[in-house]
N, C-alpha and C positions, 0 to 999 in steps of 0.2 A: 281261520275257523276256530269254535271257541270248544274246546275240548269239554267233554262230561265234569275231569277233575278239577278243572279252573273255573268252571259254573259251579261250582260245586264252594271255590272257595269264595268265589265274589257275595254270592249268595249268604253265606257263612258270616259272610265280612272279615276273614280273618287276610282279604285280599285289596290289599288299599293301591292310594296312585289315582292318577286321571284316567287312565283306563280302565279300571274296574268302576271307576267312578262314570262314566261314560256309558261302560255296557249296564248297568243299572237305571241309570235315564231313560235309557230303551225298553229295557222291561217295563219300567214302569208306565211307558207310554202305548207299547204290545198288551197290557195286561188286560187292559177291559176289554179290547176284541175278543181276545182269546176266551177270556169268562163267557162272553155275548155267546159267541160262536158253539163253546160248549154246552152252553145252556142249552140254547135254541139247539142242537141236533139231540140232545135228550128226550124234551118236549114231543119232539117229532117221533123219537121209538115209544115214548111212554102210550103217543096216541094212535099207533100201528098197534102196538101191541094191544090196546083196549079194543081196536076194531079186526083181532084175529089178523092182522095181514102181515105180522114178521114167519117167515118160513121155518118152517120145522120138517126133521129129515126123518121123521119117522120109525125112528129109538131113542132110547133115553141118550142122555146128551144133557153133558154137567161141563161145565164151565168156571176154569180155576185164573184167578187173576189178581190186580191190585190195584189201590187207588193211586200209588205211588210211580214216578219213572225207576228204574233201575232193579235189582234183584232183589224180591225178598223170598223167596226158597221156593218158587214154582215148581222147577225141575224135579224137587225129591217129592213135592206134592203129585204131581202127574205120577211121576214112577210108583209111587202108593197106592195111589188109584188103580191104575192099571196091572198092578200087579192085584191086586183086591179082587179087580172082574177076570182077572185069569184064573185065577182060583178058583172060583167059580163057573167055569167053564164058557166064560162070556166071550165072543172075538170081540174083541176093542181094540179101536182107530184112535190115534192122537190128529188133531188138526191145530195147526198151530200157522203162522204167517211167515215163518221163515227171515226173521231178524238177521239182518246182516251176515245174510248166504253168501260165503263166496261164488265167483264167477264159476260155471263147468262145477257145481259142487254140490252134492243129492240133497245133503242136510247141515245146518249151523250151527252151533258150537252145544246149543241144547239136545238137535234132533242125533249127534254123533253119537254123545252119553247116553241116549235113550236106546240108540240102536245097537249099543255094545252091553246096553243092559240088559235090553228084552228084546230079542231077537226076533221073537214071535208077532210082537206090537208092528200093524203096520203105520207107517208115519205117511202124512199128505202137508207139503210144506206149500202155503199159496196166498196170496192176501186174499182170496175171493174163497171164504171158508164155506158158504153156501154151495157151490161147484164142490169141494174138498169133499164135503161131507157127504153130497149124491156119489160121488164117486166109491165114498170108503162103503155105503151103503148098500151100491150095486154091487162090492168088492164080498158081501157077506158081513159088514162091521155088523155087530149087537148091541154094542156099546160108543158113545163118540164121547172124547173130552177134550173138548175146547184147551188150548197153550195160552194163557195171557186174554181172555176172551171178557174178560169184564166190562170194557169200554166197547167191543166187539159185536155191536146186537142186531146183524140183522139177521142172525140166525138164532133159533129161540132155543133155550135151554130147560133143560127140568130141574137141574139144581146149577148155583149158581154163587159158587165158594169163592169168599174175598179173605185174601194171604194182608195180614199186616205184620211188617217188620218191628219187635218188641222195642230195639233199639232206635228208632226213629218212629212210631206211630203217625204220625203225618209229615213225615219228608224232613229234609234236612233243616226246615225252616216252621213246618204248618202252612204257608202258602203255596198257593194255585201255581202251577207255571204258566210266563217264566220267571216269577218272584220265589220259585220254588220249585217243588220238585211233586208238587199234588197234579196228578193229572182232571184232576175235575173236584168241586167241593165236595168235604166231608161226609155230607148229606148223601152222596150215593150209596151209604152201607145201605140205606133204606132195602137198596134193591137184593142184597147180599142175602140168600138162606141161610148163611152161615157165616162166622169169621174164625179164623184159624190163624193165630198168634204165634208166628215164628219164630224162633230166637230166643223164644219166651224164659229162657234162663236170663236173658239181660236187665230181666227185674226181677226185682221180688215177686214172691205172694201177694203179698198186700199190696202191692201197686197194682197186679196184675187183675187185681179184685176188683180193684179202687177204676181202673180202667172198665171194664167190662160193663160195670154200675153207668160208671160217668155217659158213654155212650147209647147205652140201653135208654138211659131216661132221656138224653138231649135228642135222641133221634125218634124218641117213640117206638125201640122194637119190643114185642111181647119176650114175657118174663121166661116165656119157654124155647127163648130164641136157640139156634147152633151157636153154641164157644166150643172151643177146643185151643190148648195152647201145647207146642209142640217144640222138642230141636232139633236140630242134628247131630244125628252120631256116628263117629269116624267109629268105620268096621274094620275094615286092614288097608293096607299098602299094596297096588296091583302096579305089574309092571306093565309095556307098552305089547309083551304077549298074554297079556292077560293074566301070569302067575299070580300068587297073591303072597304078603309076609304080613305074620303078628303087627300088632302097633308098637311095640315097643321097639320095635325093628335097629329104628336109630335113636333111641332115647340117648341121648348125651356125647351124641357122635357131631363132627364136623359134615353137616349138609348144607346148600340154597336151596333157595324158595324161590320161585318166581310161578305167576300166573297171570292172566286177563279177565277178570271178572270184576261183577260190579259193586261188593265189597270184598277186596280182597283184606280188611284187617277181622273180618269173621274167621277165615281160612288161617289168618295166623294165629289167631284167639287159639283156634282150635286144634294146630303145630304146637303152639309151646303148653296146652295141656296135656299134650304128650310126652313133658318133658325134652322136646326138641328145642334147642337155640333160635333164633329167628334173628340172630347177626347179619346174614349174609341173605340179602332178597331184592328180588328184580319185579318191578309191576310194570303190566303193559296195560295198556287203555280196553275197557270190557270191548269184547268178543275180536278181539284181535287176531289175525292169523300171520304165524310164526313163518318167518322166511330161513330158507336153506342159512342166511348169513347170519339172521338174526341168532341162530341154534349153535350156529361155529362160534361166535360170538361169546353167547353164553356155557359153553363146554370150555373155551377158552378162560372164562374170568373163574369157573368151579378147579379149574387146574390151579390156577395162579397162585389161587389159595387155597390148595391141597384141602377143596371141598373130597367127601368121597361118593357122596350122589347129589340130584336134582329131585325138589319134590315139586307136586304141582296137583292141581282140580282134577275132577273126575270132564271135566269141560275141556282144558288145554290137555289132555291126553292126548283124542283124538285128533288135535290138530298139530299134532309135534313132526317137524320133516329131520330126519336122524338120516346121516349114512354110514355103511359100514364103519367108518374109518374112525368114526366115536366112540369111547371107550367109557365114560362118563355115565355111570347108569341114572336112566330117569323109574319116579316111581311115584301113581297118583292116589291121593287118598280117598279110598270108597266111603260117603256118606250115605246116611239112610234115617228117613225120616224115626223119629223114638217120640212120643205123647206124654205127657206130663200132666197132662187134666184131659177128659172127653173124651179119650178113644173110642170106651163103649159104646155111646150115645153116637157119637161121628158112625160106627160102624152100621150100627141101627140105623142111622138117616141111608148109608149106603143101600142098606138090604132093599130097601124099596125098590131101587130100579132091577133090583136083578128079575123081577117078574114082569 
């Protein structure tokens, strides 16, 4: 089985040999189906939708997602959102698909962070988000927001936010998959009310300009389109009961790092501008869940090396198995979406639905 990380290098090319040579022959001979196939299932929503027949649940209902496979900051976009319509006094539903649920397991490594964040938020984890959404509906939701719902259409949306990663804007490469890591061509911002520029410190200004320009003209979107470019920002240190510590907590202290996510050199980006070391770090393959051994394991190597904690995502928090008999404190870092251009305008586009 070919891992996320090893497509990742083949792709790159920084992964040579007859084998990487070989799984690219394949892509390259998978690639026009794949194009075909996503073409034609587009075509088919573009013309349900012109003839009214994609289902709608009957509230507003925005939908946050990406052109890309892998993360680019969904999670703290959902939690903004949703914290936005609680304010407001909205009941809001998250429905999302439930990406690699464990077996016997309520919610996946997103829907865990979500529910340790907003307790209140009820979550519906299901491929069949059309069912999700009658359900959160009948449940009393006001509000629904689609998890990763961009490619997602047979349920219709009133807004319809596409997250692009500053540090990759079209994937590791620019091409489709699997010559890449675009889930469908470029062209689909067409459908996007908005794009929201995450990461967005990983360029300049002027690139960021320079992008925004370059897209607007090649795709035809009007000059008064949604931009917003945004980051994130580490708020404190929470431990696995929830306490919280300052960031400076371990500034210049001997800690690890280890987590499962799908960039985790974001996460360390954003360790060592806390002045934490980022010597000592473990990565496991995105949305991985952590075994009783895997955690003896790693409590055993933070000893070895008279580490004095463990840091880790607001993601592998909820999935850490600890027993008593660990002494190794763990501690994960709460992020939180911060705006750097558009907020007001973003918030503006919000207020609509609340009526």
């Amino acid at each position: 089985m070919l891992s996320p990380e090893r497509f990742g290098r083949i792709m790159k090319g920084t992964e040579r040999g007859f084998s990487a040579w070989l799984w690219r022959r394949l892509f390259r001979l998978v690639l026009p189906w794949y194009v075909a196939v996503v073409a034609r299932r587009n075509r088919q929503f573009d013309e349900q939708e012109s003839r009214g027949e994609i289902f709608h649940a009957g509230v507003p209902t925005l939908s946050v997602g990406n052109l890309t496979l892998g993360g680019t900051g969904k999670t703290p976009m959902v939690l903004y959102l949703a914290e936005f319509f609680l304010r407001h006094g909205r009941k809001t539903a998250i429905l999302s698909r439930g990406y690699r649920r464990g077996k016997g397991m309520r919610w996946n490594d997103e829907g865990l962070e979500i529910a340790r964040r907003l307790p209140d938020v009820r979550q519906f984890q299901h491929p069949d988000r059309v069912k999700s959404a009658c359900e959160a509906v009948a449940g009393g939701a006001e509000i629904l927001l689609l998890d990763d719902g961009f490619q997602h259409r047979k349920l219709a949306r009133d807004g319809n936010l596409l997250l692009v990663d500053a540090s990759a804007p079209l994937g590791i490469n620019g091409q489709i998959f699997p010559m890449g890591t675009l889930r469908e061509a470029v062209s689909g911002i067409r459908r996007a009310d908005g794009v929201i520029l995450t990461h967005a410190e990983q360029l300049s200004e002027v690139r960021r300009d320079a992008l925004r320009e370059e897209w607007r003209l090649r795709y035809r979107l009007p000059e008064t389109f949604l931009w917003a470019e945004t980051v994130h920002r580490p708020v404190v240190w929470e431990t696995l009961e929830g306490k919280t510590l300052p960031l400076d907590t371990f500034s210049g202290r001997d800690v690890g790092i280890f987590s499962a996510i799908a960039t985790p050199e974001h996460f360390h980006q954003t360790v060592a501008s806390l002045g934490i070391s980022c010597t000592w770090t473990k990565i496991f393959p995105d949305h991985h869940r952590y075994t009783r051994s895997e955690m003896a394991d790693l409590f055993r190597w933070g000893k070895s090396h008279r580490l004095e904690a463990l840091l880790c995502t607001g993601k592998d928090l909820g999935k850490i198995v600890v027993g008593e008999e660990d002494s190794l404190p763990i501690f994960s870092l709460r992020m939180e979406l911060s705006f750097l251009r558009g907020e007001k305008e973003f918030q503006s586009w919000l207020e609509r639905f609340l009526s």
